[in-house]
N, C-alpha and C positions, 0 to 999 in steps of 0.2 A: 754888412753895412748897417749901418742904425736906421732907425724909422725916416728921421729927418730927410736922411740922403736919398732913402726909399722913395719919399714923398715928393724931392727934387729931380728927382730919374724920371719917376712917373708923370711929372709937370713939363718936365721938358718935352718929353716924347708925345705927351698929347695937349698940352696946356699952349705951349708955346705956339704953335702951328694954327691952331682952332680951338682961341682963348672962350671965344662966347658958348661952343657948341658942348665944350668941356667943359665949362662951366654950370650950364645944363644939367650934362649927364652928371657931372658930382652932387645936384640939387635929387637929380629924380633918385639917382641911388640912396642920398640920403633919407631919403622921403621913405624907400621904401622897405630899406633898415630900420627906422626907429616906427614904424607901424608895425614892420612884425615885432621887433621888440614889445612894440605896446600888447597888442594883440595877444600874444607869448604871456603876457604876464595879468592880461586879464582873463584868460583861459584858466593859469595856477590860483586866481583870486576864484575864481566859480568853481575849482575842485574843492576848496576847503572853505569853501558854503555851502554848497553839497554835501558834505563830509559830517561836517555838526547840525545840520539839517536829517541827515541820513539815520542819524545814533537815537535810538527810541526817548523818550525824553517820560520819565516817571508821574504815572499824574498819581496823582494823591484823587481818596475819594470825598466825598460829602459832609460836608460841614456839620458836626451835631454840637450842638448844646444844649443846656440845660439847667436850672435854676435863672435866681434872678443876679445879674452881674456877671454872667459866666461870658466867657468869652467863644468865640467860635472859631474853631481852628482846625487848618488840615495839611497834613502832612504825609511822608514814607521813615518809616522808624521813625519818626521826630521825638524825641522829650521832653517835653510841655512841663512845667509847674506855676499851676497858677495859685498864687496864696492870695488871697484876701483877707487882710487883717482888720476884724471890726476890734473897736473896743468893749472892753469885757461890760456885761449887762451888770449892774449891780444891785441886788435885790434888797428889798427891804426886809431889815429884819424884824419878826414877827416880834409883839412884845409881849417882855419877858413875866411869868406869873410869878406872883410873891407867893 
């Protein structure tokens, strides 16, 4: 049989006879299908917050810097390059003896 006819077998045999009381009981069961449903899948959402909660989470230690402009930075393996390009000083030159 298909669903449908399923659905009409089972409506007759108790739908037809005790429209409101079945009507009812189709609300409470649904009621209490889509809570577990819900329920079910807020349980798998709390394992896999757990999960990456669970997993050690690398700290990095303590910021050092140093000089003037330097940036302060911290990380695990990280590779940093900080360039600070001044412009070249340009010196006076000394004059020249005859």
């Amino acid at each position: 049989m298909k669903p449908l006819e399923w659905l009409k077998a089972l409506y007759e045999t108790f739908g037809t006879p005790y429209p409101r009381i079945s009507l009812i009981a189709v609300m409470i069961l649904g009621a209490i299908f889509g809570g577990a449903l819900w329920l079910f899948a807020a349980k798998q959402v709390e394992k896999d917050h757990q999960a990456t909660l669970s997993t050690p989470s690398r700290a990095s230690g303590p910021a050092i810097t140093s000089g003037d402009n330097s940036p302060a930075s911290t990380g695990n393996e990280n590779s940093i390059t900080y360039d600070q390009s001044s412009h070249p000083v340009k010196k006076s030159e000394p004059p020249k003896k005859e």
